[in-house]
C-alpha positions in Angstrom: -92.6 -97.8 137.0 -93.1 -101.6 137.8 -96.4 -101.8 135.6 -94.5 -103.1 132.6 -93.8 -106.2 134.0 -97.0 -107.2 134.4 -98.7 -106.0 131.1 -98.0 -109.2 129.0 -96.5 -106.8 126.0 -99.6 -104.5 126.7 -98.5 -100.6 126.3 -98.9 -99.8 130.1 -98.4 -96.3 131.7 -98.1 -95.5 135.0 -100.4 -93.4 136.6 -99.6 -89.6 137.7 -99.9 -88.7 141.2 -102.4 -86.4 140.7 -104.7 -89.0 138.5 -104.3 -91.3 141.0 -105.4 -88.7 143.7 -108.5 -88.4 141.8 -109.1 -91.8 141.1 -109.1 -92.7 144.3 -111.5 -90.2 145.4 -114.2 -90.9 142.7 -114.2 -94.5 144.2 -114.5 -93.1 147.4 -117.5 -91.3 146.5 -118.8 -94.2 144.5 -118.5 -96.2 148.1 -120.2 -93.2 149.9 -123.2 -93.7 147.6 -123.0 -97.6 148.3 -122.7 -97.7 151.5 -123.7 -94.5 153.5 -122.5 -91.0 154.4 -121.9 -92.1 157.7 -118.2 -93.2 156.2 -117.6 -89.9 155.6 -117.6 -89.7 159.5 -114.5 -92.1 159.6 -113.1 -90.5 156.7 -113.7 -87.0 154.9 -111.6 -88.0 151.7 -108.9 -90.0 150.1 -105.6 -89.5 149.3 -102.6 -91.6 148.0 -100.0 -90.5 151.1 -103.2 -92.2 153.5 -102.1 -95.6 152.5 -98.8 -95.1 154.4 -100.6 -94.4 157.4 -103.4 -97.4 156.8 -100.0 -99.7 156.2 -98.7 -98.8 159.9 -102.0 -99.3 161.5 -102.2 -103.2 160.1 -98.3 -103.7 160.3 -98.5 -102.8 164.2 -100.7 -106.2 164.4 -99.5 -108.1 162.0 -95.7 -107.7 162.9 -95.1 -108.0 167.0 -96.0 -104.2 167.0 -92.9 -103.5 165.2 -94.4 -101.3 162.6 -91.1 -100.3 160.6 -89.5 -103.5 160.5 -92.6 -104.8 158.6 -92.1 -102.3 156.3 -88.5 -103.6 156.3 -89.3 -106.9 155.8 -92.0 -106.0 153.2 -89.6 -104.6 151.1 -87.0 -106.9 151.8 -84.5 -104.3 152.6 -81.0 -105.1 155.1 -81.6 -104.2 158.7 -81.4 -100.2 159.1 -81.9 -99.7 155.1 -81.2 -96.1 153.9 -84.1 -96.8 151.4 -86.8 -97.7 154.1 -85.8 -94.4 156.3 -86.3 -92.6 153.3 -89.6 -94.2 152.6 -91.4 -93.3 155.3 -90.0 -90.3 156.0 -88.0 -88.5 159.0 -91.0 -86.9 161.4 -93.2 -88.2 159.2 -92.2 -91.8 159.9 -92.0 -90.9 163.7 -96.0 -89.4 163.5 -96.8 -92.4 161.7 -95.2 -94.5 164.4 -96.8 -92.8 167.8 -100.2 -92.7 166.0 -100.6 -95.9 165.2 -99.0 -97.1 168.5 -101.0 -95.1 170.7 -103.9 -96.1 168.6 -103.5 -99.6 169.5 -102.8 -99.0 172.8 -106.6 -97.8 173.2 -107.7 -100.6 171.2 -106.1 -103.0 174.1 -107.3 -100.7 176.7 -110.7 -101.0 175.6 -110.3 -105.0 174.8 -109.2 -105.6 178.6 -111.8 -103.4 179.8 -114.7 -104.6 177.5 -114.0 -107.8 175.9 -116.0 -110.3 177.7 -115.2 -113.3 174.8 -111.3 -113.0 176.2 -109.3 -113.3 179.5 -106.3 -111.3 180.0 -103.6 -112.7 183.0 -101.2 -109.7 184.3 -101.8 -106.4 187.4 -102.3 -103.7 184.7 -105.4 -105.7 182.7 -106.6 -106.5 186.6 -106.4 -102.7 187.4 -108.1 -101.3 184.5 -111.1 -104.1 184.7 -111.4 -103.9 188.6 -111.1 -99.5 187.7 -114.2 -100.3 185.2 -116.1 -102.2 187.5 -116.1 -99.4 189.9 -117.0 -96.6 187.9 -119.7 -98.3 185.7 -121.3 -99.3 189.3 -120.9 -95.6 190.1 -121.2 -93.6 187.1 -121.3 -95.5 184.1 -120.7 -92.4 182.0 -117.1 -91.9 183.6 -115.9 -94.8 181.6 -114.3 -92.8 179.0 -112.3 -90.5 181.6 -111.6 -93.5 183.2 -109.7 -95.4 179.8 -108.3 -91.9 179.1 -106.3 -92.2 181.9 -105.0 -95.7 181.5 -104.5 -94.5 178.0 -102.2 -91.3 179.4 -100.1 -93.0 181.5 -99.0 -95.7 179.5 -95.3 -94.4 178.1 -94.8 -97.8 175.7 -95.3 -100.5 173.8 -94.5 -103.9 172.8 -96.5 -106.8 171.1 -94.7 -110.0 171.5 -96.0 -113.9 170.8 -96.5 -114.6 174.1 -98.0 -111.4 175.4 -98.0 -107.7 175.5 -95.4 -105.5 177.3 -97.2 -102.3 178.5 -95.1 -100.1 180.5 -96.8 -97.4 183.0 -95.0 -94.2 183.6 -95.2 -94.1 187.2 -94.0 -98.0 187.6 -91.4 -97.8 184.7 -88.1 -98.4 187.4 -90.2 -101.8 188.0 -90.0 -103.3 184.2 -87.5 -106.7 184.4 -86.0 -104.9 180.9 -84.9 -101.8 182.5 -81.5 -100.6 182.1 -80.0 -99.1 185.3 -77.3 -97.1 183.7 -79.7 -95.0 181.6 -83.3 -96.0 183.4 -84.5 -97.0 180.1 -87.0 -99.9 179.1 -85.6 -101.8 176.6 -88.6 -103.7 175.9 -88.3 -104.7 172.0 -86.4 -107.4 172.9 -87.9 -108.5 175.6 -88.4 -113.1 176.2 -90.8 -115.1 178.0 -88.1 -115.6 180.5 -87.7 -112.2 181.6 -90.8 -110.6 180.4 -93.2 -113.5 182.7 -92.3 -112.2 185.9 -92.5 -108.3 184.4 -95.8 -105.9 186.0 -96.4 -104.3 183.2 -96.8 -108.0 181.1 -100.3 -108.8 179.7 -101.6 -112.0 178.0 -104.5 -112.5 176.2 -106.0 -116.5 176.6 -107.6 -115.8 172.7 -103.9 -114.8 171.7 -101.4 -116.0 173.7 -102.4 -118.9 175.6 -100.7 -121.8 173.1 -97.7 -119.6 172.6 -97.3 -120.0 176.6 -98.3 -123.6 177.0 -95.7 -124.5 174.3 -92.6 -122.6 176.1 -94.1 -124.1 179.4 -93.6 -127.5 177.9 -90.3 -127.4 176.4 -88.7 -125.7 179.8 -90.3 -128.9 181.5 -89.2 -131.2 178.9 -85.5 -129.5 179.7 -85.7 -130.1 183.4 -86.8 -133.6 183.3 -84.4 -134.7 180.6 -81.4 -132.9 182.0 -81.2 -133.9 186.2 -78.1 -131.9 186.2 -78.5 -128.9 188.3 -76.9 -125.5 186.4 -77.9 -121.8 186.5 -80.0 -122.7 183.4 -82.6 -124.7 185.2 -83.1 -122.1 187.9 -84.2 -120.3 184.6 -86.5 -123.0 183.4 -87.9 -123.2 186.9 -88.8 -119.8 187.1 -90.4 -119.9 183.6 -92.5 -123.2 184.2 -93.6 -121.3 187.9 -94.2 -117.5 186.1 -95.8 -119.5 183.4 -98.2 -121.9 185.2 -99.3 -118.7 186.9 -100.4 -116.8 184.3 -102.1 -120.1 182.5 -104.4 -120.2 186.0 -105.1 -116.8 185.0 -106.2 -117.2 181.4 -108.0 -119.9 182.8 -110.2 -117.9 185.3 -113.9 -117.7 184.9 -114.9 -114.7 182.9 -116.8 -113.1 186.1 
């Protein structure tokens, strides 16, 4: 319905669903024939309603992990928008939402447990590589078992500039974020201050490392500038400690 705009005064019609759907699959054979039939291992076909999922799975990394606010912001839409719950779709949205998140939970399972080009500070990315160590010396074909049950026991999710909050099941009444009233996480709005002393916090020296060194800085800059002692700079002291800890961390040999 938007095609007109763009058409310069050309007679433009939009496409129907179901020419689309075909459309989309000719080119998808036409790839198949480029490139392979091993893509039809990834994917058996396409369909238009697949690019809602495919916009989750990059808007999970692209957005702090907060997959429906991108659309949000995408779409510029107020905060809570009618439209955006509408346009991805009650259960729909939700299956969107836990597949993409659990998704991307394996994917920085397998990144802490594999990657040997990063360094990851924080006692979860310690337990699965020093887990991983074990069984590869053991049995090296346990390894999937073994990331399967990282994978299982992690309940959430949160990406944020300075890290990753990954919250374990079994240690949930340890997260700095929980609420005592309900035992809840409430780990979307999470900060460096609280989340730097948190167990389930991971950083990632390839992604985070600047973002830390920069807060580092400025709650030095604060303490040195401003002698006077308040409740403030016992916050900016624990910061720079938490802080300096995990940069010794990122900054560990690769061993």
């Amino acid at each position: 319905t938007h095609q007109p705009r763009f058409s310069k005064g050309a007679e433009v019609k939009a496409a129907s669903n179901s020419s689309l759907r075909t459309s989309l699959q000719a080119n998808f054979s036409d790839a198949i024939d480029e490139f392979g039939e091993e893509l039809t291992t990834l994917c058996e076909k396409v369909h238009p309603h697949m690019f809602r999922h495919s916009f989750a799975e990059f808007a999970i990394r692209r957005f702090d992990g907060r997959v429906f606010e991108a659309i949000r912001q995408h779409f510029k839409h107020t905060y809570q928008s009618k439209f955006t719950k509408e346009y991805v779709g009650g259960k729909d949205r939700e299956s969107i939402k836990n597949g993409a998140e659990r998704r991307y939970i394996r994917e920085m399972i397998e990144r802490m447990a594999l990657d040997t080009d990063d360094i990851f500070s924080g006692s979860l990315a310690l337990a699965i590589q020093r887990k991983v160590k074990e069984s590869m010396v053991i049995e090296p074909s346990e390894l999937e078992t073994v990331l399967a049950e990282f994978e299982e026991k992690i309940k959430s999710i949160a990406v944020h500039e300075y890290g990753i909050c990954m919250v374990l099941a079994d240690t949930q009444s340890l997260s700095k974020c929980l609420d005592k009233k309900t035992g809840l996480v409430n780990i979307e709005n999470g900060c460096f201050d609280l989340c730097s002393g948190c167990v389930h916090s991971i950083s990632s020296a390839i992604s985070h490392k600047e973002e830390i060194i920069r807060i580092v800085l400025a709650h030095k800059d604060f303490l040195n500038n401003f002698p006077f002692k308040t409740a403030a700079h016992k916050v900016s002291e624990t910061t720079v400690r938490n802080g300096e800890k995990i940069l010794r961390q990122l900054e560990r040999e690769n061993d």
